[in-house]
Structure formats: structure tokens, C-alpha cells
MILUM-507691 format. One record per residue (C-alpha): x negated, y, z negated; residue number from 1. Coordinates in nm, 2 decimals, padded with zeros to 4 digits. Layout:
! residues N
X Y Z NUM
...
END
This chain:
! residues 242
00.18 -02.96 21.01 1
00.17 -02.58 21.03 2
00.38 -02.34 20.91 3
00.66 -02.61 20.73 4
00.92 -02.39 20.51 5
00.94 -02.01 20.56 6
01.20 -01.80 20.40 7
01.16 -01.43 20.29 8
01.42 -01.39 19.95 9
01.39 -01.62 19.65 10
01.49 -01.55 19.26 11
01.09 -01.71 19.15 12
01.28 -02.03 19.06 13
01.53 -02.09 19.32 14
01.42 -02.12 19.61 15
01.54 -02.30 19.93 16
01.46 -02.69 19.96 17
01.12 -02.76 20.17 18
01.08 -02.85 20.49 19
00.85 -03.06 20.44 20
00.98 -03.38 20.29 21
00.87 -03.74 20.23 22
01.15 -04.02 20.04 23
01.22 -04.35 20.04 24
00.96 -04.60 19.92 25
00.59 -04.70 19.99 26
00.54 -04.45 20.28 27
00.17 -04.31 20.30 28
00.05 -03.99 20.50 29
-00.28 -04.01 20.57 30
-00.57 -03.76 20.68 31
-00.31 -03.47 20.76 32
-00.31 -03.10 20.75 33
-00.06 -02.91 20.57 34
-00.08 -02.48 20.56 35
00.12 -02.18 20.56 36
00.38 -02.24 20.34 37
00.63 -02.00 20.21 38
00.70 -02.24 19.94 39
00.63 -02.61 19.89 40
00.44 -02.76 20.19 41
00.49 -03.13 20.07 42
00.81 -03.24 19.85 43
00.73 -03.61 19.81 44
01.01 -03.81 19.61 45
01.12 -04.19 19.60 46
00.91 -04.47 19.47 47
00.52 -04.57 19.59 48
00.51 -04.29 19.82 49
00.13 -04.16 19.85 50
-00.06 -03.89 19.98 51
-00.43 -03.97 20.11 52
-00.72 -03.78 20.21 53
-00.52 -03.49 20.33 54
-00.55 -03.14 20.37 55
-00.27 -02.89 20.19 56
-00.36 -02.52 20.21 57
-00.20 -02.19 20.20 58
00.14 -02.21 20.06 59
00.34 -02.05 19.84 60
00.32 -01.72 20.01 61
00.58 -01.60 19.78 62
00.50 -01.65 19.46 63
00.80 -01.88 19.40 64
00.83 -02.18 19.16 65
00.74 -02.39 19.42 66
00.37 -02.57 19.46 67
00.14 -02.67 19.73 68
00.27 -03.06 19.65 69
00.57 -03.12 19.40 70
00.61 -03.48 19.34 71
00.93 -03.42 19.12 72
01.11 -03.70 18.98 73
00.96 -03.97 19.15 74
00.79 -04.27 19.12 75
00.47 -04.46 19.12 76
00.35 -04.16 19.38 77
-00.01 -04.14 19.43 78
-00.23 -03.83 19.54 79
-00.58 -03.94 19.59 80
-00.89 -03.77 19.78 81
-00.72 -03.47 19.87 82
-00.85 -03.13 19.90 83
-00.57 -02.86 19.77 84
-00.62 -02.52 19.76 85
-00.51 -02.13 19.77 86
-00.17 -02.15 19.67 87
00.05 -01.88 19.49 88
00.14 -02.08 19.19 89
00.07 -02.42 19.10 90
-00.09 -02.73 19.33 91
00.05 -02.99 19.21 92
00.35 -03.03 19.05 93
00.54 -03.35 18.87 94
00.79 -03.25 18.62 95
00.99 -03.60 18.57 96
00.78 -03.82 18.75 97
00.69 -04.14 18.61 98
00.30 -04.37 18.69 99
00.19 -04.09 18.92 100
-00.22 -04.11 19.02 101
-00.33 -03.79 19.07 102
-00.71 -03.87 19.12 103
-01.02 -03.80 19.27 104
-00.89 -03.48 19.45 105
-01.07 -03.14 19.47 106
-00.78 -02.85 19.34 107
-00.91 -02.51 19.34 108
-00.76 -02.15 19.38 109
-00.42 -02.20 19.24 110
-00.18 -01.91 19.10 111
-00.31 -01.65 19.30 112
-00.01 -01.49 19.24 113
00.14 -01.51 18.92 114
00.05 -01.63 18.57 115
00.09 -01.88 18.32 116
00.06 -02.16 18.54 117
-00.18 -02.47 18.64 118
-00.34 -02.64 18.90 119
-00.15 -02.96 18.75 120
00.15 -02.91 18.60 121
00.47 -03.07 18.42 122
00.74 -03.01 18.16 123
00.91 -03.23 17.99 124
00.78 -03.52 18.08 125
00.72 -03.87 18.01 126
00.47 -03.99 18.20 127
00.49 -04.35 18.11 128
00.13 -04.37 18.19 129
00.06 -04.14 18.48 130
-00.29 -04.09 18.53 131
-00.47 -03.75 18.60 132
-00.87 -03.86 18.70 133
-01.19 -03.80 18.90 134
-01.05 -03.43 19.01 135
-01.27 -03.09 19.05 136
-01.03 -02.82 18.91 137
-01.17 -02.48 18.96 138
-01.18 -02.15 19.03 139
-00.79 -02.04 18.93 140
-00.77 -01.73 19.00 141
-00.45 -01.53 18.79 142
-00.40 -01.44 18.47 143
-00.39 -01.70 18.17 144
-00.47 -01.98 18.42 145
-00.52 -02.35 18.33 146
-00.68 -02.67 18.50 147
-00.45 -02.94 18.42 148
-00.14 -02.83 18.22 149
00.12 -03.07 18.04 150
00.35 -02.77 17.92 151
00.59 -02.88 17.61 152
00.74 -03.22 17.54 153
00.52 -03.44 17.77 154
00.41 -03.74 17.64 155
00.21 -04.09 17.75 156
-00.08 -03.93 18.01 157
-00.40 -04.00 18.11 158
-00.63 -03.74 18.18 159
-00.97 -03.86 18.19 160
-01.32 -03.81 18.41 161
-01.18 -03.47 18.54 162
-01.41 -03.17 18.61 163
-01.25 -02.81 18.52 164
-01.44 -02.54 18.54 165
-01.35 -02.11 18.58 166
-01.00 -02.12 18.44 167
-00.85 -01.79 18.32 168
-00.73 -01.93 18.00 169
-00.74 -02.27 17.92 170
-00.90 -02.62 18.08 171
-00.69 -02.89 17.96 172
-00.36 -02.77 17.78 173
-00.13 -02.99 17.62 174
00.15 -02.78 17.50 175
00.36 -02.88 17.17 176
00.56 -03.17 17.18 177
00.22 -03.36 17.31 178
00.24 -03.69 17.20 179
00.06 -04.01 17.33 180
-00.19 -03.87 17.56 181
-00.54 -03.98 17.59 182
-00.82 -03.70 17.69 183
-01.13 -03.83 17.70 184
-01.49 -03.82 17.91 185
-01.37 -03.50 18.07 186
-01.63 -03.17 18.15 187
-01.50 -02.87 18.05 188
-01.69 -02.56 18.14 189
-01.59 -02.14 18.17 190
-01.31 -02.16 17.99 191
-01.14 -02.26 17.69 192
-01.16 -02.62 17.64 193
-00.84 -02.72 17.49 194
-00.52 -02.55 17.40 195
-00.18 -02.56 17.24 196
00.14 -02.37 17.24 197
00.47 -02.46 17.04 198
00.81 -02.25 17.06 199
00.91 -02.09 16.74 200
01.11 -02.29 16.52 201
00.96 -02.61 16.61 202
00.70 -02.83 16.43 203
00.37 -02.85 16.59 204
00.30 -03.18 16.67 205
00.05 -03.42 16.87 206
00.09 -03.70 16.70 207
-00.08 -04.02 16.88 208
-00.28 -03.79 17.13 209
-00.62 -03.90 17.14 210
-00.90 -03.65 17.28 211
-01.24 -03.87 17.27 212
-01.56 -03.78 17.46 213
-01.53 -03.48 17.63 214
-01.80 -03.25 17.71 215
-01.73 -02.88 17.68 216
-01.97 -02.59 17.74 217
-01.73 -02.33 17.54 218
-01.57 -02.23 17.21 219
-01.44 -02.58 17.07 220
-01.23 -02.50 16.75 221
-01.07 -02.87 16.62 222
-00.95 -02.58 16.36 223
-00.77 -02.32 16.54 224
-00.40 -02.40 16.52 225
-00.47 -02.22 16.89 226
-00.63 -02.53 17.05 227
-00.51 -02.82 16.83 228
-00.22 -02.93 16.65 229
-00.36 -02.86 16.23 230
-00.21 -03.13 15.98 231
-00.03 -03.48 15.98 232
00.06 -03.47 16.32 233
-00.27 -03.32 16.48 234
-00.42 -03.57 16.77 235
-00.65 -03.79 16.67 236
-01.00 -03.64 16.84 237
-01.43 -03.78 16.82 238
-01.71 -03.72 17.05 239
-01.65 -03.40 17.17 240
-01.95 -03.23 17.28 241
-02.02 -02.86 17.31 242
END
């Protein structure tokens, strides 16, 4: 599928709906090729929808919102042995979706236009046990770049046996309200390991979040207010190697 949403204005965050579009329920595309994307080059929503051993490359030309794959608001999707890559913001995005697998998949050159952004990434979300695994995330190219990011008020994830390695900024981030999550067994390497952000005004909190048994080859502070919640409500964290 080559060349499936092209459009030359956009505002960064609204931007026309993709092409490229996969609903209803328990529909799987298999071994496919996706590239050249002005925006999104896969919009997957419904329930049990799942993308397998596919190819999405190229997209986001313009430096939109939009990601390689958004996922938004649905349900039980999975993303599994997938190589996604060179995309001007994030890869994957699933802000409001709930028991995604995002797993075994090899993400790399993300944000190669604009900042602040991740490979991964959601707001605001309850992930009711979505599960981020078995990935290579590397090689983000833009400024203050993560691997897998779960931006402010996402709660109940599962980020574990992930690979990040030559992030900008941060590897795993797991901005302020981050409650519920469990890190753990991940490899961290050329980049900061861990980090936290909370808006002004609010109490930093990660209360229940459970980072266990992650290697890091880096600067890990469990006391810099930068990288972990400090106080009654920091996550609980052991075993983390650097």
C-alpha cells in the first residue's frame, strides 16, 4: 500500500482523517507494506483488530500529530513482529486504547521531525493491562526523544523485555499521574533510563508503579525528582542494574 494519505496543509494537530483505515472486529493484515505517508499510514480502531509481520515506513512527511500506526481508542488490537520505521513523529500511537500488545516489533527512527515525542506513545490512558514487550526501540533521531513514552495520567501498563537504546532524552518515561504500571527486565542503554514529568500545580505521583529488574548502562538516579516520583507516592522499584 503505497503512498495512502497525502495532503499538503495541516495545523500539527489537525489533520485530515487517514486513508488508510482498518475497523470493525478481529480483522488481521498480515505481511504487508505500508510507505509514503503524509500522515498516518495505518488508523486501526474496533475490537481484536491486529497487525502482523508487516512493513510501515516513511510517513508522516509532515510533521503532523499523526504516527506511522495510531491504534486510538480501540480495543484488544495487537501489533506484533513488525518492523516500523522513519517516521516524522511518533510510530505508534494508542491514546485511549484499552489490552493492546504491542510486542516483539523492531521501532526505530521516529520523530525525525519534531520533538518531544516517542516511538510509543499515549496520554491519558488507562491501559487496563495493555502490554508493551519484546521490542528494539532505537535510534530516535529529534530532540528530547524517548523509546516508549506513557505521557501524564496513564495508568495499568506493562512494559517489560523491551530493548531501547540511542534515545535523545529519555528510554522509558512515565510522565506524572503514572500509576500501576509494571517496568521490569527491560535494557536500557545511551540514554537516560527512566524519567518523569508532572504539570505545575499537581502532586507528583506513581503510586503502585513497580520498576523491577531492569538493566541500564546510564545515569540511574532513584533520587532525582527528574527520573522518579521522591516521597509517599514514588513507585515501588528493586533490581535495577547499572
Amino acid at each position: 500500500i503505497l503512498y495512502p494519505d497525502h495532503f499538503r496543509d495541516s495545523d500539527k494537530y489537525q489533520v485530515p482523517s487517514p486513508g488508510n483505515v482498518v475497523s470493525g472486529s478481529d480483522n488481521e493484515l498480515n505481511r504487508c507494506r505500508i510507505a509514503y505517508a503524509a500522515g498516518t499510514g495505518l488508523q486501526i480502531t474496533g475490537k481484536r483488530n491486529r497487525l502482523i509481520n508487516a512493513i510501515v515506513q516513511d510517513t508522516n512527511l509532515t510533521g503532523s500529530n499523526a504516527a506511522a500506526v495510531c491504534i486510538n481508542d480501540s480495543e484488544d488490537t495487537i501489533i506484533r513482529q513488525c518492523s516500523i520505521f522513519r517516521s516524522g513523529r511518533g510510530l505508534v500511537r494508542h491514546y485511549r486504547a484499552k489490552r493492546v500488545r504491542i510486542e516483539l516489533n523492531d521501532l526505530h527512527h521516529a520523530n525525525m521531525l519534531t520533538s518531544d515525542a516517542g516511538a510509543t506513545y499515549a496520554w491519558g490512558t488507562d491501559g487496563e493491562g495493555s502490554v508493551l514487550a519484546y521490542n528494539w526501540v532505537h535510534d530516535n533521531t529529534g530532540d528530547h526523544t524517548m523509546g516508549i513514552y506513557l505521557d501524564n495520567f496513564c495508568s495499568h501498563f506493562v512494559v517489560h523485555h523491551n530493548v531501547v537504546w540511542n534515545q535523545t532524552s529519555t528510554g522509558i518515561r512515565l510522565n506524572s499521574d503514572a500509576t500501576d504500571h509494571l517496568v521490569a527486565n527491560n535494557t536500557v542503554i545511551q540514554a537516560t533510563p527512566f524519567g518523569v514529568f508532572t504539570y505545575a500545580g499537581r502532586t507528583p505521583t506513581q503510586k503502585g508503579t513497580r520498576i523491577i529488574n531492569n538493566l541500564v548502562i546510564g545515569r540511574l538516579a532513584p533520587t532525582d525528582p527528574h527520573q522518579f516520583v521522591q516521597g509517599d507516592l514514588a513507585p515501588f522499584w528493586a533490581c535495577n542494574l547499572t
